[in-house]
N, CA, C and O of each residue as an XYZ file, in Angstrom:
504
protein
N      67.415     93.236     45.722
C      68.681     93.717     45.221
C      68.815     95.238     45.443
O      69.792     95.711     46.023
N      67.707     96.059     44.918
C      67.490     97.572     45.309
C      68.041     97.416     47.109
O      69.102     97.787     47.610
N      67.125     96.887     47.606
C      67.757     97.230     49.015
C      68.978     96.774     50.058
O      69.129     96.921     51.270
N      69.720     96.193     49.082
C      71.127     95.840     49.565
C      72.007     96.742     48.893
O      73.122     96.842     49.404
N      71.765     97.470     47.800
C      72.527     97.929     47.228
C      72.234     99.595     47.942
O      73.184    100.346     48.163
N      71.082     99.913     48.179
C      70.597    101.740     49.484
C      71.506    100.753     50.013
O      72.294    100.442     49.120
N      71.739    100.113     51.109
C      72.256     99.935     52.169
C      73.362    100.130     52.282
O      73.739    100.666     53.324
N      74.480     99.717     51.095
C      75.681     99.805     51.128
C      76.060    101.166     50.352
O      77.262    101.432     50.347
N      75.275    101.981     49.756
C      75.422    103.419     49.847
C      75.380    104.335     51.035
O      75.810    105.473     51.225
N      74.596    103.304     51.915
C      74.110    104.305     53.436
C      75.766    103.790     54.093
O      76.684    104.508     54.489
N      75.713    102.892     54.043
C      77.066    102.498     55.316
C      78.543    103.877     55.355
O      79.435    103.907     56.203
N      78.408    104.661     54.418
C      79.667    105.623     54.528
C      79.138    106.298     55.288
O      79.790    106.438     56.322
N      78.197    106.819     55.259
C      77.457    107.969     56.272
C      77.258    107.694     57.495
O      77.341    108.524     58.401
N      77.015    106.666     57.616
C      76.609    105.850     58.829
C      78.262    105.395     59.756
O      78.444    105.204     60.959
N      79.114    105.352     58.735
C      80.557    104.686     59.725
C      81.417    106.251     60.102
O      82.182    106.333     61.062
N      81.114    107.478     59.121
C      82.169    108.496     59.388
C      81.080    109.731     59.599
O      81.058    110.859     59.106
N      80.045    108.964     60.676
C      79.165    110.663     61.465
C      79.952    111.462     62.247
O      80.933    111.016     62.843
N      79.552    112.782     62.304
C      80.720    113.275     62.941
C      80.176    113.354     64.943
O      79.109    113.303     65.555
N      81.701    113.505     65.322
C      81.839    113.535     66.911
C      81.164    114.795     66.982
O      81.046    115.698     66.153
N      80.645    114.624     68.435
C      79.842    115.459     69.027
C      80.634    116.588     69.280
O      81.741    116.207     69.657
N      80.517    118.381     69.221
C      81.663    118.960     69.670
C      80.618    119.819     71.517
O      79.556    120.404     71.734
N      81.703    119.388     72.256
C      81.258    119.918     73.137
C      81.059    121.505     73.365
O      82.073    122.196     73.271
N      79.837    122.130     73.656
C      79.436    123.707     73.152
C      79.488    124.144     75.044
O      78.980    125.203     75.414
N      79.837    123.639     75.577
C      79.635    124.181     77.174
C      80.542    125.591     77.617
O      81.757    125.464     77.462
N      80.242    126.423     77.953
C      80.824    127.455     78.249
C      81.263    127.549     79.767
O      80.449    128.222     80.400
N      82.270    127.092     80.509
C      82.652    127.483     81.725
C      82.905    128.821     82.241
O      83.699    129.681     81.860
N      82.052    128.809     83.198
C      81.829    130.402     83.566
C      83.484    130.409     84.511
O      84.465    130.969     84.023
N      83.537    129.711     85.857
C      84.776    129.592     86.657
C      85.507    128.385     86.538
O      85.524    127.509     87.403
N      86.041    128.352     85.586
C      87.431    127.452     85.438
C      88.231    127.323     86.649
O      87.918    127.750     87.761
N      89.134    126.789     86.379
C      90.774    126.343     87.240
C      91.735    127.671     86.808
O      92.212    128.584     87.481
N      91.770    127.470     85.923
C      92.918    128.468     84.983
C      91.932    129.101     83.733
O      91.465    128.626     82.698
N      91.876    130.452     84.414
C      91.473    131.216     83.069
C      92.202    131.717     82.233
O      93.343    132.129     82.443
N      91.270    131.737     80.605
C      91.553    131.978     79.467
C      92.632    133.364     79.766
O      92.419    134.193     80.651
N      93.796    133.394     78.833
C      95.145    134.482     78.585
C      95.453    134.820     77.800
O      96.036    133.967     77.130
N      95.383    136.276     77.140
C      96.146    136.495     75.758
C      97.259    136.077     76.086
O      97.544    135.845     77.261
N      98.386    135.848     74.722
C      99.516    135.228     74.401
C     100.602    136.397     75.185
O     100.635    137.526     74.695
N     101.195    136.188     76.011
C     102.051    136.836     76.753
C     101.627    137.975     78.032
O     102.465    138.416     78.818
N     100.651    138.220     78.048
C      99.718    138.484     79.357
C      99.118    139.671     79.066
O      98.631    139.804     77.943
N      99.045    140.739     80.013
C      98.649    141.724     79.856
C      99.257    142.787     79.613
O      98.757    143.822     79.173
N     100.248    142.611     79.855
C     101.355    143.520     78.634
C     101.266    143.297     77.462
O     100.789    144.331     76.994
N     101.371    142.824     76.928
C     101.373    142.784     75.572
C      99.739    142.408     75.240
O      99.852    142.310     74.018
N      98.805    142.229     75.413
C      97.690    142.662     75.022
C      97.183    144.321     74.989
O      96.365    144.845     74.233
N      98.148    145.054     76.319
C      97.913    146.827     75.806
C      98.897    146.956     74.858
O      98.648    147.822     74.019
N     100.098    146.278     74.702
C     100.909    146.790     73.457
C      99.819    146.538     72.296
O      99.529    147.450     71.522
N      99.127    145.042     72.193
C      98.559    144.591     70.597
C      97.150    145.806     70.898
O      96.576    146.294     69.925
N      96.841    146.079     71.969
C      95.373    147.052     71.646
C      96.166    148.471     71.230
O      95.652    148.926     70.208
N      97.086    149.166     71.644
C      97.832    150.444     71.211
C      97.846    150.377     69.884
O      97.194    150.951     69.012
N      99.058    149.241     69.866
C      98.792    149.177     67.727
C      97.795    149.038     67.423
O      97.620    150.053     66.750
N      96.932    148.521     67.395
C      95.681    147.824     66.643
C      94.527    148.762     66.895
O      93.499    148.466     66.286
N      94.493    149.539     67.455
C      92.940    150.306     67.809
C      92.937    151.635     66.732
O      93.636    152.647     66.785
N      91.862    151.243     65.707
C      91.760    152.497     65.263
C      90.381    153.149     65.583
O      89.292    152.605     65.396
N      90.542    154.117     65.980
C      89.079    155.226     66.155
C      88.629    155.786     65.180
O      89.202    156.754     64.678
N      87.117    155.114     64.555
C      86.431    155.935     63.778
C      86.590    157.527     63.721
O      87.244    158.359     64.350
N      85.799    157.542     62.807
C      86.305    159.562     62.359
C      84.986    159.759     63.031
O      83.935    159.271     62.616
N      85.138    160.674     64.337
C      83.460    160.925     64.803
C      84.007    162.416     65.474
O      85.129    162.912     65.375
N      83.119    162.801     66.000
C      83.169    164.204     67.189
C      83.590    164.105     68.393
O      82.905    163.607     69.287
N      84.724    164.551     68.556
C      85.149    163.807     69.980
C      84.024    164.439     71.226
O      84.305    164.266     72.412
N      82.982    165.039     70.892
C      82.351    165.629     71.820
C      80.848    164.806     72.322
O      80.176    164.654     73.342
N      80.838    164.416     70.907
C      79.988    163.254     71.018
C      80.109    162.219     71.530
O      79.186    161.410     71.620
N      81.298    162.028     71.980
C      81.786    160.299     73.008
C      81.715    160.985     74.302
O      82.087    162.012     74.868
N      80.975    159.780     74.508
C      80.639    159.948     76.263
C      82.232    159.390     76.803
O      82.885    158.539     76.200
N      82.700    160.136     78.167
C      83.479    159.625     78.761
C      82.595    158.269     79.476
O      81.387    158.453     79.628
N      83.140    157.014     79.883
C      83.057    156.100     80.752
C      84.026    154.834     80.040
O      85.193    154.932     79.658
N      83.138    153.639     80.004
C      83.721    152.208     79.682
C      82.987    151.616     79.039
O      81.769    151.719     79.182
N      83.587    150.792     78.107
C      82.326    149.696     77.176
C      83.491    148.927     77.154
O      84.658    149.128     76.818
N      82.412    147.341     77.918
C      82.510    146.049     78.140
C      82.098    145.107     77.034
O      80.981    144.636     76.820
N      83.509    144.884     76.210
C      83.454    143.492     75.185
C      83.514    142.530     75.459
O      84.474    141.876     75.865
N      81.901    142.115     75.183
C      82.124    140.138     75.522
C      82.423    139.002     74.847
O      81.313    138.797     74.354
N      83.204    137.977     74.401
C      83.602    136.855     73.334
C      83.453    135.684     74.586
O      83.112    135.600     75.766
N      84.018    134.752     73.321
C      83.608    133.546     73.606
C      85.531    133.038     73.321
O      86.078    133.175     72.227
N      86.077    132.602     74.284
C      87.513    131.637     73.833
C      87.691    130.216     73.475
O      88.308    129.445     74.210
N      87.202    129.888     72.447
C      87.344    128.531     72.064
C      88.470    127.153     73.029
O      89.416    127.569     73.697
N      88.275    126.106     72.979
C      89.357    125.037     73.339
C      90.593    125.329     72.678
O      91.627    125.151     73.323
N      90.690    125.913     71.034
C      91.554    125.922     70.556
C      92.256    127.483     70.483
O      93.279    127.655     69.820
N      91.576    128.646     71.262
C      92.082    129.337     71.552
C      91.195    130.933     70.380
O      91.340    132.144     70.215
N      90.626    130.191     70.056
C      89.930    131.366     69.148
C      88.932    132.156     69.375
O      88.158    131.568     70.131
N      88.568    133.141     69.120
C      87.512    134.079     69.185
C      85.957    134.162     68.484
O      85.790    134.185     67.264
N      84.887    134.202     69.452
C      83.861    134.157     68.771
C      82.750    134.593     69.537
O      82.824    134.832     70.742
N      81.531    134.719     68.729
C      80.557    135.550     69.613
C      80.901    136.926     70.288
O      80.012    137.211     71.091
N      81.898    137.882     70.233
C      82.141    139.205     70.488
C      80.986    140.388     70.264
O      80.319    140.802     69.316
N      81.108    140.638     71.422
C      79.641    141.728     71.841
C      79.876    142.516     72.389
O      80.836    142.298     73.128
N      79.213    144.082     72.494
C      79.225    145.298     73.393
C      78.379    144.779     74.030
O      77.391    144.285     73.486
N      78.563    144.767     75.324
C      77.696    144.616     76.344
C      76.741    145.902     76.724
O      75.516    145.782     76.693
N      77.284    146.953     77.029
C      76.570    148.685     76.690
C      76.596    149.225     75.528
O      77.209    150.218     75.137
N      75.817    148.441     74.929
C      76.103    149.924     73.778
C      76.376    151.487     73.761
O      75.612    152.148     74.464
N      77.494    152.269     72.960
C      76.669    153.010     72.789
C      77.143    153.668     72.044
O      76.397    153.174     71.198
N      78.109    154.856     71.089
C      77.657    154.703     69.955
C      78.576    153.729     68.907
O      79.733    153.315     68.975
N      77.365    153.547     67.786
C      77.869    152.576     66.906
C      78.971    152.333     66.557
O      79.274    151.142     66.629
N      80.145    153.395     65.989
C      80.945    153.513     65.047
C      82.363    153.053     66.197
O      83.282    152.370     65.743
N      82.378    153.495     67.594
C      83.101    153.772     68.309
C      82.677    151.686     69.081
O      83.611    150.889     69.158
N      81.802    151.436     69.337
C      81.698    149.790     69.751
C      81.924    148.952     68.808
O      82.235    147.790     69.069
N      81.792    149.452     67.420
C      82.498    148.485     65.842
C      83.765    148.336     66.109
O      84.321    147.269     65.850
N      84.414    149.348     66.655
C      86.093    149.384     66.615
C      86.582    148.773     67.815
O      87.752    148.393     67.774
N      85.908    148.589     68.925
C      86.431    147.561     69.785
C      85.886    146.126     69.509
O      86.602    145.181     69.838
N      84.634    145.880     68.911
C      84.307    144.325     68.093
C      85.706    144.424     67.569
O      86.764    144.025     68.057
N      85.384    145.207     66.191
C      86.989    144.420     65.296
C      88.024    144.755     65.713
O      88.807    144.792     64.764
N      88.814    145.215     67.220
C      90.102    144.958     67.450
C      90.129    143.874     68.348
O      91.225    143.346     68.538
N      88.745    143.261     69.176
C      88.979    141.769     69.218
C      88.710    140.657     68.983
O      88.737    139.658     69.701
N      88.339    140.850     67.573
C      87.916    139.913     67.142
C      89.207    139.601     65.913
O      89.177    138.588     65.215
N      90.280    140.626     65.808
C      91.694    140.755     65.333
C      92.694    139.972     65.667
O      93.693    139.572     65.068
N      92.002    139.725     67.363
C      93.201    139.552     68.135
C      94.247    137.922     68.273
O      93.626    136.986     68.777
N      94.843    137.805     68.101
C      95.617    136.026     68.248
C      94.582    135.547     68.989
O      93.657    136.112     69.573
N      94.978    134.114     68.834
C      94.075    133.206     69.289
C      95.023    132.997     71.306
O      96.212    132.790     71.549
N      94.066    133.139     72.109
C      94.262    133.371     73.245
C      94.690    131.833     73.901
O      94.255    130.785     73.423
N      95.568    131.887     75.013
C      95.443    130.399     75.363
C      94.519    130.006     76.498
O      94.463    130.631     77.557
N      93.801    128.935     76.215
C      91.824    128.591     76.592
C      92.197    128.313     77.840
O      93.336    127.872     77.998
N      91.387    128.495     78.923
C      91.048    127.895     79.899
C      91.172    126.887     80.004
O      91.254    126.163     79.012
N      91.247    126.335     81.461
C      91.042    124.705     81.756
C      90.392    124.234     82.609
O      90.086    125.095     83.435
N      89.999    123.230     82.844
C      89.271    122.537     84.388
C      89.771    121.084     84.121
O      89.434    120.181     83.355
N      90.597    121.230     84.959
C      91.483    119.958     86.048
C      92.325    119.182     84.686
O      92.465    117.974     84.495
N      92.747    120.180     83.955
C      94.070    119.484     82.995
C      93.422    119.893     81.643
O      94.193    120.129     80.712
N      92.423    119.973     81.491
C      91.554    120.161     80.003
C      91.231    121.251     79.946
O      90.793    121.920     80.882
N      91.494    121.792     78.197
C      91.102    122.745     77.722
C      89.369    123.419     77.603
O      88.838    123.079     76.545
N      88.758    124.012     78.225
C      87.375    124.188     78.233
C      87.426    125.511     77.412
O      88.444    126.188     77.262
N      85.975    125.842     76.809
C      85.523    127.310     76.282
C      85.024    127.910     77.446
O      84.390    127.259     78.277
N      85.327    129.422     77.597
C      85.008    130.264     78.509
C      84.854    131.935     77.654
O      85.199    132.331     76.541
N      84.180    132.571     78.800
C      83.395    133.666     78.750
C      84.866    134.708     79.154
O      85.605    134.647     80.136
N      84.897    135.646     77.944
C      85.817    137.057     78.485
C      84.983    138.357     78.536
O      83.901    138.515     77.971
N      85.669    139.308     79.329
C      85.312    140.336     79.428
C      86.232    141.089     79.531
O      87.202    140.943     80.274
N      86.026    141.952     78.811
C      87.127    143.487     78.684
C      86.844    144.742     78.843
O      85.944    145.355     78.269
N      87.639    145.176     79.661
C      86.647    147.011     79.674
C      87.576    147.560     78.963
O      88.725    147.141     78.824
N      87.078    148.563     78.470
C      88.186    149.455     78.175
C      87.208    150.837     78.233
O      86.011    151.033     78.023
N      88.482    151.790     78.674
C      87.687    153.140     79.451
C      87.801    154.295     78.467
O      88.784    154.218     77.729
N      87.241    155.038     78.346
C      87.124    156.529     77.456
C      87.391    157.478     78.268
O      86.815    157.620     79.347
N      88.674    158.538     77.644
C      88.759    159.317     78.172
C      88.998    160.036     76.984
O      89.768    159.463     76.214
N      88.351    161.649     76.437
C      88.963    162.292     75.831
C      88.945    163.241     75.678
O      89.767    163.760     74.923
């Protein structure tokens, strides 16, 4: 009796496991990942949205630091990284202006939405 009665406690777990979510990252898609209206309006949303820590402007190196994320199927942001570091306060503020940013529309390969790899430079001049 004990073990008909585990059994039919197990059967919920057992009928509603969850679907597998596919974690594959497509490096070269069909159609790559797009902020929402292109690249115009991703320098309009980085203009508004970028605030610069309070630092020494003498202390920022002129060049570029390359932010890397991850664009979900459903268009979202994740895994965002400086690829060069370098200094802290000034690579925090490009993490959190894209990791701010709308949810992008995802990549595809051959009709389907896939996760893919972005990269962004953005250059220092000051």
């Amino acid at each position: 009796m004990k073990t008909i009665l585990i059994f039919y406690l197990l059967i919920p777990f057992l009928l509603f496991s969850q679907e597998e979510i596919d974690t594959t990252i497509v490096l070269y898609p069909d159609i790559e990942a797009e902020f929402p209206g292109g690249p115009t309006e991703m320098k309009r949303f980085i203009i508004d949205n970028l605030e610069y820590p309070k630092i020494e402007f003498e202390t920022v190196p002129n060049g570029r630091i390359f932010v890397e994320f991850i664009i979900n199927i459903d268009g979202s942001i994740e895994q965002v990284i400086v690829r060069k570091e370098g200094l802290k306060d000034l690579d925090n503020a490009y993490i959190e202006l894209v990791k701010n940013m709308p949810n992008w529309i995802p990549a595809e390969v051959e009709g389907k939405k896939v996760r893919s790899r972005a990269l962004l430079p953005f250059s220092i001049h000051f």
